[in-house]
N, C-alpha and C positions, 0 to 999 in steps of 0.2 A: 455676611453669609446669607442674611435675609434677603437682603438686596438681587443678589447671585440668581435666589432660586424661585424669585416673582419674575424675575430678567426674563428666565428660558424656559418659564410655565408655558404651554404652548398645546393644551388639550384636545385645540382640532387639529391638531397635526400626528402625535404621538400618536402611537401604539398602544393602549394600557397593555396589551400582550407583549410587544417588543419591551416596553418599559419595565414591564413587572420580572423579562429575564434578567434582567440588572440586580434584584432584589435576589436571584438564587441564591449564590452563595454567603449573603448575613444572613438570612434565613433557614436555609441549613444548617449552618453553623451555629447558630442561638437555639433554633428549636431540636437537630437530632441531638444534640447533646444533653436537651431539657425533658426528651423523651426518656434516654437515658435514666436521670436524675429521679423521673416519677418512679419509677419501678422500681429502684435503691430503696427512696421513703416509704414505698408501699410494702417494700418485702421488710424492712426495716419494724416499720408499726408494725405488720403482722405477727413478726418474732416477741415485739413488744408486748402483745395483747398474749401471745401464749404463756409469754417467762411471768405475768402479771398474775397469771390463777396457777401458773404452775412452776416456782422456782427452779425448779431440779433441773428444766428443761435448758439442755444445751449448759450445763451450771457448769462442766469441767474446761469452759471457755471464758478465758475472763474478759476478752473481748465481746463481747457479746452479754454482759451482764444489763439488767433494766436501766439501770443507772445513765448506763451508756449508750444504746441502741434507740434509745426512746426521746431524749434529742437529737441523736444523728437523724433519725425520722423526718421532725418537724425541722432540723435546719437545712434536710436534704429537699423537703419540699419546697420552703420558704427562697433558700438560696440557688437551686438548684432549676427548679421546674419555673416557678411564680415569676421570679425578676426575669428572665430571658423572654419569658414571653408577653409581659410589658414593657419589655426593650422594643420587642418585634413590633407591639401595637403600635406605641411611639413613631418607630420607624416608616411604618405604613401611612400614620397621619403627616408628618413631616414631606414626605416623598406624597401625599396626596395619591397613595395608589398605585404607587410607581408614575405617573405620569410627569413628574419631576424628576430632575438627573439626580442620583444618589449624591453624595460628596463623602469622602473619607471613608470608604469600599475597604481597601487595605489596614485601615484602621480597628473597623468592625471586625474585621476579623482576626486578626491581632489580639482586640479585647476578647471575643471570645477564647482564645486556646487560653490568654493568663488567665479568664475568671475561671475556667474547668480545671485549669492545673494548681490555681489557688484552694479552689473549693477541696480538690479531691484529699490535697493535704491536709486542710483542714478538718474534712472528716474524719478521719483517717486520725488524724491527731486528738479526735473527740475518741473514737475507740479507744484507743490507745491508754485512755484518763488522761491526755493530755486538759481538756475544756476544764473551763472557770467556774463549771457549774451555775450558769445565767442563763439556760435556758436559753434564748434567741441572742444572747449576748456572747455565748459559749464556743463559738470558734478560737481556736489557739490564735493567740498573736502573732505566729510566724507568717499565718497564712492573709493577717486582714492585706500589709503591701500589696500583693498583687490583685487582690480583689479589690480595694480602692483604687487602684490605677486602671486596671479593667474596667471597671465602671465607668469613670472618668473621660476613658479613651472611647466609648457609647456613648456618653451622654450629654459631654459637653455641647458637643455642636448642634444634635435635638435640643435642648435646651437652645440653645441660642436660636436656633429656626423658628423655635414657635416663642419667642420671647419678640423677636422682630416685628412676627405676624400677629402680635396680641389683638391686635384690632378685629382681624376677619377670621381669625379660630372660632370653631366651636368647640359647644359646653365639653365635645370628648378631648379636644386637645388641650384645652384647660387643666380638665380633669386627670389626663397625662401629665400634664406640666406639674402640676401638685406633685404626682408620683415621683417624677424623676428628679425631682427638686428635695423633695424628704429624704429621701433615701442617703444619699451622700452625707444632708446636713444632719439627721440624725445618727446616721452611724457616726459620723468624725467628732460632734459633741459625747457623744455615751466612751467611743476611744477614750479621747482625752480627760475625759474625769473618771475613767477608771485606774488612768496612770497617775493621777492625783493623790499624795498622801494623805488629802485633809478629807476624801470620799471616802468615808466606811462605815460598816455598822447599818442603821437604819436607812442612810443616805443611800446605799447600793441599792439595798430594795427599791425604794421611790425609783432609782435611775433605773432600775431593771424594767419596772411594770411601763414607766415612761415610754422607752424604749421600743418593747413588746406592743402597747395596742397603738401608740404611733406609727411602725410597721406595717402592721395589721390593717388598720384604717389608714391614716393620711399615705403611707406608701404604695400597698399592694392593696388595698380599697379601694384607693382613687385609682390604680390600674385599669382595674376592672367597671368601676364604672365607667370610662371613659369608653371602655368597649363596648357598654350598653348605649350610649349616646352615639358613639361609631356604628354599630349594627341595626339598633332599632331601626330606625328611619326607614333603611333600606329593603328591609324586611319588612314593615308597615307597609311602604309606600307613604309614610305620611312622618314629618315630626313628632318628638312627644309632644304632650300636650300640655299648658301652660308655662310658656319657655320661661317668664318670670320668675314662675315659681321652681324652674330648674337652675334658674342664675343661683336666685336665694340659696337653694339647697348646696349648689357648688362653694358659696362663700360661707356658708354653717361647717359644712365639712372641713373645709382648708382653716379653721379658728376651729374647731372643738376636736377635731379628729386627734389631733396632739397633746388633748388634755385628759382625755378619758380616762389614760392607765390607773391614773391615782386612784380610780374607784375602788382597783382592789385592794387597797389598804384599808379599809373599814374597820375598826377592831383594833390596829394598832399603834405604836407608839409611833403616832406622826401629827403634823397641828391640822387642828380640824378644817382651817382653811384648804388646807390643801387635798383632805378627803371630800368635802363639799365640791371645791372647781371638780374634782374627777365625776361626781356625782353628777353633777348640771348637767357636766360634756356629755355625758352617757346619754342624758334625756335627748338634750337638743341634736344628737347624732338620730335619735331615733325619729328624733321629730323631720331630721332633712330624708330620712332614707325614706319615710313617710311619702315626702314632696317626691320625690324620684318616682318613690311607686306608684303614686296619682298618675304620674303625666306617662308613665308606660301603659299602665295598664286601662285608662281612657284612651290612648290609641290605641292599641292591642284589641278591643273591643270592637269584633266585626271587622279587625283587619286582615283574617285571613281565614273568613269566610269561605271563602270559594276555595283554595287553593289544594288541591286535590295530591298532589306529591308531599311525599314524607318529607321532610326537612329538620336534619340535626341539626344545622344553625337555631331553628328558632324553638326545638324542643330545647337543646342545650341555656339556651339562654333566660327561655320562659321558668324553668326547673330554678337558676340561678335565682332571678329575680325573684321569687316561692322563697329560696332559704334566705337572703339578703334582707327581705322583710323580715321572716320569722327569727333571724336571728339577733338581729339590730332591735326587737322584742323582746324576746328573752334577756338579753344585754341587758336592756332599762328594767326590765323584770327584778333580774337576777341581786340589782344594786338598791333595792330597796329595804330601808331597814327591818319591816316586817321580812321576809325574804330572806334574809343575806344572815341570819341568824340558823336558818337549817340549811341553805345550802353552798354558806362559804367551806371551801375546804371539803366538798364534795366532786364527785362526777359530773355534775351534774352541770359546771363550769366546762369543761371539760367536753360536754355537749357541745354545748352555745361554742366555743372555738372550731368546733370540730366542725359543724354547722358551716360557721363561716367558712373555713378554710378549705374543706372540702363540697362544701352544697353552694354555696355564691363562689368564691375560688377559682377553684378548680371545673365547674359546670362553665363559667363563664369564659373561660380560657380557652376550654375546648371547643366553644362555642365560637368562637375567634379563627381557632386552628382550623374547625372544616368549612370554613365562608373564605380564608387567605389563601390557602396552601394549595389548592385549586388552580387561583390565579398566577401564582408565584411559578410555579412548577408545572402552567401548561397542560394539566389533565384534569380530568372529576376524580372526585375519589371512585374509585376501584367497585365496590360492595356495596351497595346501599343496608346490606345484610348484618353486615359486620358493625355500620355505622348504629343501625338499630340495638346488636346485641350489647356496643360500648354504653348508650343512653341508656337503655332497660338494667345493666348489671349494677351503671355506675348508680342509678336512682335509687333503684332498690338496697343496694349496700348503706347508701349515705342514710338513706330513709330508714332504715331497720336499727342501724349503728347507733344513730342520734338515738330514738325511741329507747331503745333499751336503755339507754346511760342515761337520758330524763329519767322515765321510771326509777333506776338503779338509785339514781342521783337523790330522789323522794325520800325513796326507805333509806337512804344511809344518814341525811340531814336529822329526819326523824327520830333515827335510831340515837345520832350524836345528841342529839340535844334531850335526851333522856338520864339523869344521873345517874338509874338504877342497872339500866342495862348496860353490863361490859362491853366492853370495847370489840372483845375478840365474836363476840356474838353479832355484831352488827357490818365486823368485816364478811365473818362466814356469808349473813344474810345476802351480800352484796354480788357474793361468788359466783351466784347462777347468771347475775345478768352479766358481766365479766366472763364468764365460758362463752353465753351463746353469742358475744358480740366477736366473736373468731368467727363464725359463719358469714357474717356480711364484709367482716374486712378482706374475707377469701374473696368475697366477689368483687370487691374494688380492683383486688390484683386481679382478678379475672379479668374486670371489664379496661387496665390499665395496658395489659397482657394484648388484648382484641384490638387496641390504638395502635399500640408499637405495630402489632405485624400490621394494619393496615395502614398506618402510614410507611412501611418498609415496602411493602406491595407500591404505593403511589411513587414515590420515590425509585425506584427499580424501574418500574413503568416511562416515568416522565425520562430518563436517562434513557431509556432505549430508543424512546424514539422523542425527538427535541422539535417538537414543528411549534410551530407560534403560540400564543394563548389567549385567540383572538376567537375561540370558539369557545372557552369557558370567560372569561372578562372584557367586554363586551362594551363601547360606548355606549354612554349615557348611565351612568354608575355614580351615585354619590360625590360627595364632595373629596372623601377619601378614596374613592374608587372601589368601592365593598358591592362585589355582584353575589348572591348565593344562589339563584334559580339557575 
């Protein structure tokens, strides 16, 4: 297949605009669906953060209890919004842009309708109290079949493209490669040892956190950085800077990202070897996002200078790489045994996730979405207006969010780690920052709310009228072909 598609590379001939109409339809198909999906998680948490200071609320719904609502959340984001749109990245570096012929079009979209029809069951079966209660592990078993063969039917053959092309990838396809490579191998290990009779008891745990920050980092981590390595450049104008020390950090991540979970087991019944490896992985993660953030942010430095137009690609991204550091911080922070004694088992975890998955996450995806979709679909976005108020709600929310639940996170550690003070006085203490954090979550749906219709506007647009997209993507574009000006 590698062979195939070095064969008919053919850059001075192609179109990136005729080429990139090839990409319409998997791109609609992965992303309006993952639009979708954000606004579920978003209305989902925000029910979550209300029913959390206020029981009563919505209580004569047993569908709808904290229990339940509050991983449909994170599994509706995780599965829902995140992987589709590191399919898409994938997809974009594989096709180089589109300036490569697609392969297995019909396929693509195939996986997309079973991963939507897998997922929704899933969900849906998590309300239900169908889940296993694992947290990211918690989809009912009915539903993993079609989202493993879904997957599979995407991913295999990117996988094989950029395995052919190991040699002249870059650090983003790399860093894709990771992604799409964990994702399957973790889930089908964590499957099958949960169907094991000899897995239980403490061993779940360990497989749970396993699991979870392998996910987290080596899966939807490495997504996303790879979109940093795919966008910077071109948005710089220049590489990051010391690409050595970005190889390094690629091969820290792909070894430690998988090991980290263990950290949260601090505290219990497991052998300290194995809280140690979680402990190290957590440094050395901090130490490679370190590397990452040297070589951005020395080019970043005077690179856009001059540049006089607004740009949500590189606000979106810059914003990310901001939480990405600060989060992968607090991470090594969090796991230190000074530390991890007032705020294990606090909010304040709970941040640091939040952080990542919505400040690096989700800032960086979107950052993806208005540099592609351009291309793909043959118009600019619509509004530069609208593009503004998504960056301003979404920053503001995530910034306010975190804040309070560190704070929050402080006085509750504190409060626990007091023998004299009850228990119920230190929930109460918690309560104000838990109310006012419905204010910012409103604004995430707001600013979640402001994407949808504007990418429904683009979309609308691009259908009405279909002329080339030789006026937004542009020869002489990147390796992947990423234009955002």
């Amino acid at each position: 297949m590698a062979k195939t598609l070095a064969s008919e590379e053919a850059p001075e001939k192609a179109s990136p605009g005729e080429a990139g109409r090839s990409l319409r339809a998997p791109f609609l198909w992965l992303l309006g669906p993952a639009a979708v999906w954000l606004w579920v998680a978003t209305i989902l948490a925000l029910l979550g953060s209300l029913k959390l200071v206020d029981p009563r609320f919505l209580g004569a719904w047993g569908w709808l209890t904290f229990g339940r609502i509050s991983p449909a959340a994170f599994l509706s984001f995780v599965y829902g919004f995140s992987i589709p749109v590191g399919l898409s990245a994938a997809l974009w570096a594989v096709t180089k842009g589109g300036r490569l012929p697609l392969l297995g079009r019909r396929w693509c979209l195939a996986s997309s309708f079973l991963w939507n029809v897998g997922l929704w069951g899933g969900i849906t079966g998590v309300l239900a109290g169908e889940s296993r209660s694992l947290s990211w592990l918690g989809l009912p078993t009915f539903s993993l079949p079609s989202l493993g063969l879904a997957y599979l039917l995407s991913a295999v053959w990117l996988v094989a493209a950029l395995v052919g092309r190991w040699e002249e990838t870059s650090l983003a396809s790399r860093f894709l490669l990771l992604g799409l490579v964990w994702i399957p191998w973790g889930g089908g290990v964590a499957a099958l040892m949960l169907h094991d009779p000899a897995v239980r008891g403490v061993a779940v745990a360990s497989l749970e956190w396993w699991f979870n920050d392998g996910l987290l980092y080596a899966g939807l981590g490495a997504f996303a950085l790879g979109i940093v390595y795919l966008l910077a450049p071109v948005l710089l104008g220049c590489p990051l800077a010391f690409p050595r020390l970005g190889r390094l950090a690629f091969w820290s991540w792909a070894l430690f990202a998988n090991l980290a979970g263990t950290a949260h087991l601090v505290g219990g019944p497991f052998p300290l070897w194995m809280v140690s490896l979680g402990v190290s992985s957590r440094f050395l993660l901090w130490v490679a996002a370190a590397a990452v953030g040297v070589g951005f942010w020395v080019a970043a430095r005077g690179g856009l200078a001059e540049k006089k137009v607004w740009d949500p690609t590189w606000h979106f991204l810059r914003f990310g790489m901001i939480s990405f550091l600060t989060a992968a911080g607090l991470g090594a922070l969090l796991i230190l045994p000074a530390w991890s004694r007032y705020v294990h088992y606090t909010v304040l975890e709970e941040a640091q996730l939040i952080l990542f998955l919505y400040g690096f996450l989700s800032m960086t995806f979107f950052s993806l979405l208005y540099a592609l979709l351009p291309q793909v679909l043959g118009r600019p976005w619509p509004s530069p207006t609208l593009a503004k108020a998504h960056f301003r709600l979404s920053s503001y929310g995530i910034s306010f969010l975190v804040g309070l639940l560190v704070v929050g996170g402080f006085f509750q550690g504190v409060g626990l780690d007091d023998p004299e003070l009850p228990i119920h006085e230190v929930i109460v203490s918690l309560l104000p920052f838990l109310r006012s954090a419905a204010a910012p979550a409103m604004a995430l749906l707001a600013a979640h709310a402001v994407f949808g219709l504007h990418l429904l506007w683009l979309v609308v647009e691009s259908g009405s009228n279909r002329r080339v997209a030789d006026e937004v993507a542009v020869p002489g574009t990147g390796m992947e072909g990423v234009r955002t000006s």
